[in-house]
DSSP file (Angstrom, degrees, kcal/mol; ACC not computed):
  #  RESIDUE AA STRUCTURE BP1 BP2  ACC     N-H-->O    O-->H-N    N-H-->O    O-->H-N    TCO  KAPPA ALPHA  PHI   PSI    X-CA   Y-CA   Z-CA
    1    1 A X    >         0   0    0      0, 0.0     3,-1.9     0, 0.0     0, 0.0   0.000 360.0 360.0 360.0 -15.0  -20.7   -5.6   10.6
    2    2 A X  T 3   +     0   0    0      1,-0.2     0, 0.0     0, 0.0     0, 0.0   0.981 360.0  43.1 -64.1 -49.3  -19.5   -2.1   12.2
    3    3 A X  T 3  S+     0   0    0      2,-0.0     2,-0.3     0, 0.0    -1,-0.2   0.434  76.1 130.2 -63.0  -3.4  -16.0   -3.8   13.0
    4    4 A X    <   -     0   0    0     -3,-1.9     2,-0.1     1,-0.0     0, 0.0  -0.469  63.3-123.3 -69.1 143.8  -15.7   -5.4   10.0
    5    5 A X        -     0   0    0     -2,-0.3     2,-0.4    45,-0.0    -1,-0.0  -0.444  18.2-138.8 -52.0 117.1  -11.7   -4.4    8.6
    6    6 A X        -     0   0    0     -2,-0.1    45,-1.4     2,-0.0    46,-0.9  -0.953  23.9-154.7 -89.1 133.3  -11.6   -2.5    4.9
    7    7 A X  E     -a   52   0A   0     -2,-0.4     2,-0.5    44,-0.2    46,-0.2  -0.979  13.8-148.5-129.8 121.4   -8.9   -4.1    3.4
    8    8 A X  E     -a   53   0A   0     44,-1.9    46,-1.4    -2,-0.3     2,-0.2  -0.697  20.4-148.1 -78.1  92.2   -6.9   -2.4    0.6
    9    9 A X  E     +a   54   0A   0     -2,-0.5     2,-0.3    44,-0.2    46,-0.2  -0.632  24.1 167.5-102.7 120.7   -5.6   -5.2   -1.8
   10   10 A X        -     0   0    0     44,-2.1     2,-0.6    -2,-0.2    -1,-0.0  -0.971  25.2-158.9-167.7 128.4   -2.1   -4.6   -3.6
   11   11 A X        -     0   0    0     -2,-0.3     2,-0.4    44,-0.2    46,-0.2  -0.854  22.2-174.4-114.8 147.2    0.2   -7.0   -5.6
   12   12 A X  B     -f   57   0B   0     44,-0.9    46,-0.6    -2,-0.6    44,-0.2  -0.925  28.5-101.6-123.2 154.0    3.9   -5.5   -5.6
   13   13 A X     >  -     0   0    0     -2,-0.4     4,-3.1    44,-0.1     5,-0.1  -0.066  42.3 -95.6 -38.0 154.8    7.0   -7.0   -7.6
   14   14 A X  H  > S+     0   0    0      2,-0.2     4,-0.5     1,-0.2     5,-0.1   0.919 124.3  59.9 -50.4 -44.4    9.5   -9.0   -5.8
   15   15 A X  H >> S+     0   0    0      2,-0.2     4,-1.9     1,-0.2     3,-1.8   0.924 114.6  32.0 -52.6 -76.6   11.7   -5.9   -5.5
   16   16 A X  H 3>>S+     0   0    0      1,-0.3     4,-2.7     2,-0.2     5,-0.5   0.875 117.5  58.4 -52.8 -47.5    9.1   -3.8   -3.4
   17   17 A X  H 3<5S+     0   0    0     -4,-3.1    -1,-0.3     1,-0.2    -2,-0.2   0.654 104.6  46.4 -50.7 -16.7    7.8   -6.8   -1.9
   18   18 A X  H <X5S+     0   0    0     -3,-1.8     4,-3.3    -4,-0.5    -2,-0.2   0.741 109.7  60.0-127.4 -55.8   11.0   -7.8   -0.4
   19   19 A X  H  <5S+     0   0    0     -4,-1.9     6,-2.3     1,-0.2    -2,-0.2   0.731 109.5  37.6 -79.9   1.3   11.5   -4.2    0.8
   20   20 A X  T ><5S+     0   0    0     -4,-2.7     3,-2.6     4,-0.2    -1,-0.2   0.820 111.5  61.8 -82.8 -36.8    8.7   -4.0    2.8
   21   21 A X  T 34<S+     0   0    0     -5,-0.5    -2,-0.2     1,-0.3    -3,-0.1   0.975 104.4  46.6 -45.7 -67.8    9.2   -7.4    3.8
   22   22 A X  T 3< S-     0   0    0     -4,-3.3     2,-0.5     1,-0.1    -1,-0.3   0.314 118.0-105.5 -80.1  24.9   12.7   -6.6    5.4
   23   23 A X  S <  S+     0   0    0     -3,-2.6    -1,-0.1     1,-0.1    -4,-0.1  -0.181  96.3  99.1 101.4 -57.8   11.4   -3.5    7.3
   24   24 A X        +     0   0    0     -2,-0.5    -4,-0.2     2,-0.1    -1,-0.1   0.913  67.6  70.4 -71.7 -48.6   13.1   -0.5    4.9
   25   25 A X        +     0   0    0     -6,-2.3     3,-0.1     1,-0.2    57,-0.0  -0.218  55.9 169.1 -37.8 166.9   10.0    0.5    2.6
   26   26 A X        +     0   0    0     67,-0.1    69,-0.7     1,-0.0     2,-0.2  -0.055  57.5  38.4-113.1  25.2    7.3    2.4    4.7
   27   27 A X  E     -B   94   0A   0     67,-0.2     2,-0.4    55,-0.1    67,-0.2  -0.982  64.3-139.5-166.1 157.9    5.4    3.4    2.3
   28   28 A X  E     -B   93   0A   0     65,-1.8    65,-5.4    -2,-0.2     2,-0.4  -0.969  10.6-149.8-143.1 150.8    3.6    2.8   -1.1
   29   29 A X        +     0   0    0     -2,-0.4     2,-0.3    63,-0.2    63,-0.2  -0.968  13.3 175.8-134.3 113.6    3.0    4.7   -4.0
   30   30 A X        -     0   0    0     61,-0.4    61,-2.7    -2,-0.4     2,-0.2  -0.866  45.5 -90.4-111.2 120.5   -0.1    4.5   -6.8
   31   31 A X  B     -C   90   0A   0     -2,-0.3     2,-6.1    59,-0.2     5,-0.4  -0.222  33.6-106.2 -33.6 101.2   -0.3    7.0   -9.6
   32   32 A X  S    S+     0   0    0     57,-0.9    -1,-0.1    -2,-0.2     2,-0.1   0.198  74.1 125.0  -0.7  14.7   -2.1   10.3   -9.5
   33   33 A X  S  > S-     0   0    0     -2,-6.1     4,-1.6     1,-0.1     5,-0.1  -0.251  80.0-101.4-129.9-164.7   -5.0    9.3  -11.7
   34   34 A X  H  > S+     0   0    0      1,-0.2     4,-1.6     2,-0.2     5,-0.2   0.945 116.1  52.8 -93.6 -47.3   -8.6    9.0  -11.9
   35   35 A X  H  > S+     0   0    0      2,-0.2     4,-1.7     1,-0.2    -1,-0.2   0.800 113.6  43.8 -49.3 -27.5   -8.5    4.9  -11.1
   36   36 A X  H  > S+     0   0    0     -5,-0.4     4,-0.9     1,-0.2    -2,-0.2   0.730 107.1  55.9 -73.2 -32.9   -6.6    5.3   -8.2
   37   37 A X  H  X S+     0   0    0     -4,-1.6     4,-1.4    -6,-0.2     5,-0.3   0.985 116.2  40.2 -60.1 -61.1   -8.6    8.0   -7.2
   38   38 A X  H  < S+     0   0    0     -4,-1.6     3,-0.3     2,-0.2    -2,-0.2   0.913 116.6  45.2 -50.9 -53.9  -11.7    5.5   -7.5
   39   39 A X  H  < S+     0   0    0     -4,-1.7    -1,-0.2     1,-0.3    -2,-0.2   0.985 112.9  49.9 -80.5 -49.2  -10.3    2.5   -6.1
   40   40 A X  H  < S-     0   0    0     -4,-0.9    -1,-0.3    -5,-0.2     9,-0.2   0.817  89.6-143.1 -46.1 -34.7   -8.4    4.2   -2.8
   41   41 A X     <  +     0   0    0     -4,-1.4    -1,-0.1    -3,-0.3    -3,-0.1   0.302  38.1 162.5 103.1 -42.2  -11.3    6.0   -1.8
   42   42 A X        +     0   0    0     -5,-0.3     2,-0.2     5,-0.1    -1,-0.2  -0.139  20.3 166.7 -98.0 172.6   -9.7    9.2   -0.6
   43   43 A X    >   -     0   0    0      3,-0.2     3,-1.7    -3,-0.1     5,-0.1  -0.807  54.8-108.9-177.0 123.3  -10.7   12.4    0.1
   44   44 A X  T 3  S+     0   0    0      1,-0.3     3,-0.2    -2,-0.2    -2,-0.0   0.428 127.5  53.8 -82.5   2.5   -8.8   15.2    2.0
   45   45 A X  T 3  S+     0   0    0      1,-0.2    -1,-0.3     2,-0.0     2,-0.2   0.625 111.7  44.4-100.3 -15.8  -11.8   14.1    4.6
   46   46 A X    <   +     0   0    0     -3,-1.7     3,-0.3     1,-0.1    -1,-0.2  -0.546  58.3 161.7-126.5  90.5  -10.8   10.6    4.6
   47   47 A X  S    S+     0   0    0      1,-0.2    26,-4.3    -3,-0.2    -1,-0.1   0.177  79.4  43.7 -70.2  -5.6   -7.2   10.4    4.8
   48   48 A X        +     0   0    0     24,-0.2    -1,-0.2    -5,-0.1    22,-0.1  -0.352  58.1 157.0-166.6  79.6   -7.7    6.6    5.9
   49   49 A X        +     0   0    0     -3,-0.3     2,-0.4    -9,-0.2    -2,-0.1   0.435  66.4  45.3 -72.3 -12.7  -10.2    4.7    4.0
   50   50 A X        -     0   0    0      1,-0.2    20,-0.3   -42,-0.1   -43,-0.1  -0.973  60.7-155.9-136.5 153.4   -9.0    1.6    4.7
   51   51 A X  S    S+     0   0    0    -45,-1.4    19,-1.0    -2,-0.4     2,-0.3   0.990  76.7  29.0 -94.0 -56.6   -7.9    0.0    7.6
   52   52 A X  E     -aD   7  69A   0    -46,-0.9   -44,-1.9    17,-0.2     2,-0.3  -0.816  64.6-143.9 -99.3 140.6   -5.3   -2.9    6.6
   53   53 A X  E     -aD   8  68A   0     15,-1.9    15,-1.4    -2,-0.3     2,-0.3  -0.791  11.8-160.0 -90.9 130.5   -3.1   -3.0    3.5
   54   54 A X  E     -aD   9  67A   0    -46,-1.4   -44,-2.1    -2,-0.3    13,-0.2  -0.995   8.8-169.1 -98.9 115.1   -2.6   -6.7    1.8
   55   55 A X        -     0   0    0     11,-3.4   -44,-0.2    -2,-0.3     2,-0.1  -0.381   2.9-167.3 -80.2-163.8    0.4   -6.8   -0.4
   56   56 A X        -     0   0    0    -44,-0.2     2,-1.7     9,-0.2   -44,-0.9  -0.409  19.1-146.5 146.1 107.9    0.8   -9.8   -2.5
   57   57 A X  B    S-f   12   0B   0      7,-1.8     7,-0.3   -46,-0.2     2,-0.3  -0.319  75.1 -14.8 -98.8  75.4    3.7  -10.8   -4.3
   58   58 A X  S    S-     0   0    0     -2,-1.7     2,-0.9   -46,-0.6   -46,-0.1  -0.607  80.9 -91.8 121.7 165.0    2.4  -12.6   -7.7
   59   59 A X  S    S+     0   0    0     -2,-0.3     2,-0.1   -48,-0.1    -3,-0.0  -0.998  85.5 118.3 -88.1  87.1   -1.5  -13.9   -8.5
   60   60 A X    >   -     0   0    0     -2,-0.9     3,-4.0     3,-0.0    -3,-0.0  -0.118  69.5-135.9-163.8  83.6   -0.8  -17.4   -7.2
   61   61 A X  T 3  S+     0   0    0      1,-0.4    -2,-0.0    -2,-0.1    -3,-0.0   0.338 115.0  56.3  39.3 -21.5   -3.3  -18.2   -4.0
   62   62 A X  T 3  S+     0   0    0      2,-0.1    -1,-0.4    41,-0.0     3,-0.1   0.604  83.9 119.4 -97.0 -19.3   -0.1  -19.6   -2.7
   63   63 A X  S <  S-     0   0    0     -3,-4.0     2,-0.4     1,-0.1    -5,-0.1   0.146  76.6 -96.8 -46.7 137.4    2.0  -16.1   -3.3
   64   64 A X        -     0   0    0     -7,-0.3    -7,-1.8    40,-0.1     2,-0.3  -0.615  45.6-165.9 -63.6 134.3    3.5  -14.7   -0.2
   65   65 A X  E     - E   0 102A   0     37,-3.0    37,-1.5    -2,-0.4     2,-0.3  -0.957   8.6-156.9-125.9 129.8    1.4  -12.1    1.2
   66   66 A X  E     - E   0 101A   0     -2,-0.3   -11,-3.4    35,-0.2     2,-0.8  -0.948   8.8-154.6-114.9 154.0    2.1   -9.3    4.0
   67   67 A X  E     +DE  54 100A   0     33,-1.9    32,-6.0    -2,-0.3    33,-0.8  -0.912  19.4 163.8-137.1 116.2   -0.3   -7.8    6.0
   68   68 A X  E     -DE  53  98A   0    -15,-1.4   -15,-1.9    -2,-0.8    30,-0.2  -0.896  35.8 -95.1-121.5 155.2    0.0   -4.5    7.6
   69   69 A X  E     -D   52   0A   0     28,-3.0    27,-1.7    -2,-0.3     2,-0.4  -0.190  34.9-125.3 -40.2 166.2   -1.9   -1.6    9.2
   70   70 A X  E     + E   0  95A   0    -19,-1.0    25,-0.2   -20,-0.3     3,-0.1  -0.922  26.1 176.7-112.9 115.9   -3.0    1.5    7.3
   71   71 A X  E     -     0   0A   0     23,-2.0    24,-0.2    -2,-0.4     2,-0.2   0.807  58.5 -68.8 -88.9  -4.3   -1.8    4.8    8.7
   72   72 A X  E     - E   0  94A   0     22,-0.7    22,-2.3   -21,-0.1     2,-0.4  -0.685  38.3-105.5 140.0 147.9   -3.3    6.9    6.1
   73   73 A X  E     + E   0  93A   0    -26,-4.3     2,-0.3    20,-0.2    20,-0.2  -0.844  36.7 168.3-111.6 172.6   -3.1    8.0    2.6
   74   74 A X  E     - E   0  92A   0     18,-1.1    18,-1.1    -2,-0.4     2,-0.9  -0.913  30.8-115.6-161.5 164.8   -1.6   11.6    1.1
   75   75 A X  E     + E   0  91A   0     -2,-0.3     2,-0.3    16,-0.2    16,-0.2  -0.577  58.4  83.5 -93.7 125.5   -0.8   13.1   -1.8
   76   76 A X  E    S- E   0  90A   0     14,-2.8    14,-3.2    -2,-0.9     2,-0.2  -0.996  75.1 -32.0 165.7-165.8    2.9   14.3   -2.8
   77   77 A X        -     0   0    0     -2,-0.3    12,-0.1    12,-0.2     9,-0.1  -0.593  54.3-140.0 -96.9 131.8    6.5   13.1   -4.4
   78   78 A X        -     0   0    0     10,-0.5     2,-0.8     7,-0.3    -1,-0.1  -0.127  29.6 -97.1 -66.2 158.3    7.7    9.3   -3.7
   79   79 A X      > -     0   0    0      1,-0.1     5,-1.6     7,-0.1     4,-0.2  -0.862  28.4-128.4 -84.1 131.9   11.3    8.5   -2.9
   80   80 A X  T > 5S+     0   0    0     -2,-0.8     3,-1.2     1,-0.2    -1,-0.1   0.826 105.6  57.5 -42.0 -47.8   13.4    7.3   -6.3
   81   81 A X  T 3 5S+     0   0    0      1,-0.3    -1,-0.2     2,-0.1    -2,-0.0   0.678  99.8  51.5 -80.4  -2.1   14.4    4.3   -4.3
   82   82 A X  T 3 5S-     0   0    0      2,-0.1    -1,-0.3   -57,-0.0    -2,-0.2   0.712 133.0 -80.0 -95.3 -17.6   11.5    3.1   -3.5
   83   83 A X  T < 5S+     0   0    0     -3,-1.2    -3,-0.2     1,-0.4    -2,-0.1   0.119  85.3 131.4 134.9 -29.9   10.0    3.0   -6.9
   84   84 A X      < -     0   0    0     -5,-1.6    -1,-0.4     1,-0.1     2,-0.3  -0.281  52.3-126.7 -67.7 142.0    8.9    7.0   -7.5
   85   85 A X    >   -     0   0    0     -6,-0.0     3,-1.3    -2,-0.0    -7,-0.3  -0.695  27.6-116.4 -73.6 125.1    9.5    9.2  -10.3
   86   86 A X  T 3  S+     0   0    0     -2,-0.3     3,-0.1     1,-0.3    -7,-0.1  -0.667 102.5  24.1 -78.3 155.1   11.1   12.5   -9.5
   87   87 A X  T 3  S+     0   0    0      1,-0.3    -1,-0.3    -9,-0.1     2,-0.1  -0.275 100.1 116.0 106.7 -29.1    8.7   15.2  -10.4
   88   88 A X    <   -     0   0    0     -3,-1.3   -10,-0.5     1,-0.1     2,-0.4  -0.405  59.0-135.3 -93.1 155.3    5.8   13.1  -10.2
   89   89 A X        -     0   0    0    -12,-0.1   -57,-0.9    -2,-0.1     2,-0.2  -0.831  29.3-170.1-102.5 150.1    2.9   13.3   -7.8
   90   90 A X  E     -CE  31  76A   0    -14,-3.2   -14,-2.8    -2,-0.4     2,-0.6  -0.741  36.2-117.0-122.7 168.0    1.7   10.4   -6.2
   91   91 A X  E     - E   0  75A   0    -61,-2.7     2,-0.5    -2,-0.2   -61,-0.4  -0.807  45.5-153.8 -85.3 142.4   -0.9    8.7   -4.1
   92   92 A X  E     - E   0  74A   0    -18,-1.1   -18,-1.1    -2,-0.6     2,-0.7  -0.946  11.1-166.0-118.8 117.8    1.2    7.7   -0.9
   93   93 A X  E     -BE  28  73A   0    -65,-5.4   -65,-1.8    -2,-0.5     2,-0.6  -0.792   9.9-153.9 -99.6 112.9    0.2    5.0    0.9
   94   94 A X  E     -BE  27  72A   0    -22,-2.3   -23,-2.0    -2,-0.7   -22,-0.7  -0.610   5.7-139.1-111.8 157.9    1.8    4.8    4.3
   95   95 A X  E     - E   0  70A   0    -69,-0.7   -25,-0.2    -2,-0.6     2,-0.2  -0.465  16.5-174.2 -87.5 124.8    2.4    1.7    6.3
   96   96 A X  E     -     0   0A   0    -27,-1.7    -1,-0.1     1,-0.3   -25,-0.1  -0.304  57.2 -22.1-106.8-143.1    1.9    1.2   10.2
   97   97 A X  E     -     0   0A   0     -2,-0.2   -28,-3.0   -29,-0.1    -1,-0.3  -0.094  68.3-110.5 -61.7 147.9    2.7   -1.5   12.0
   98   98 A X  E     + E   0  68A   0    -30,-0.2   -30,-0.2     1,-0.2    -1,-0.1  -0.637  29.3 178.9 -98.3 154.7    2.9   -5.0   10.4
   99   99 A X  E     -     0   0A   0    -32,-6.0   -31,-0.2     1,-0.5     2,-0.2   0.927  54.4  -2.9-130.3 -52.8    0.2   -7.4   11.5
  100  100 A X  E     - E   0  67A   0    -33,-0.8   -33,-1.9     2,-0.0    -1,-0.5  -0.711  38.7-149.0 179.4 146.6    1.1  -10.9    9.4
  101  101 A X  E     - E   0  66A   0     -2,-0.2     2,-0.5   -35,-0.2   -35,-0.2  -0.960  11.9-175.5-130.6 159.2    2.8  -12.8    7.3
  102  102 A X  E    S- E   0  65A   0    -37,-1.5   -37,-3.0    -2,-0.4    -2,-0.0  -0.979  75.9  -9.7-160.2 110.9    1.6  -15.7    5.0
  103  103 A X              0   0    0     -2,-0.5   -37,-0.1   -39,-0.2    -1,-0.1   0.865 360.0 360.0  70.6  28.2    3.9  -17.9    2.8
  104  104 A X              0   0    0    -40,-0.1    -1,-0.2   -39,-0.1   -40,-0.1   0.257 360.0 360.0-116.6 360.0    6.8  -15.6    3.4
């Protein structure tokens, strides 16, 4: 069980989905708050709580899914084109290398 993978599980919109998909996205971004805080894990001592990110684009068992490394989480301001709110702070999740695709 020591090798077993934590894997962070994340449904994006078409829009996001599509730009991670084609490469430009490299990162994703979850709201400052006290669930995200829960569900992430993090800790300024564990900056990488999970090892693989799943997106998933829709609830469907058939939905296209991509599957990447996890380089790390941190806290600060998203890019606008990517989906972020100026001014706001976010959890940032950033993306390594892409491992899979399913149903893409």
């Amino acid at each position: 069980m020591a090798n077993e993978k934590k894997i962070l599980h994340l449904t994006l919109n078409k829009k996001w989905f599509d730009l991670i998909k084609d490469g430009i996205k490299k990162e994703e971004y979850r709201e400052f708050k006290d669930y995200w805080h829960k569900r992430l894990k993090f800790s300024p001592l564990n900056t990488k709580p999970f090892d693989i990110i799943e997106f998933t684009n829709g609830y469907n068992k058939k939905s296209p899914k991509l599957i990447f490394e996890m380089k790390g989480i941190s806290i600060g301001y998203g890019l606008p084109e990517w989906g972020a709110n100026e001014r706001q702070i976010y959890y940032v999740i950033l993306l390594g290398n892409e491992l899979e695709r399913i149903n893409c």
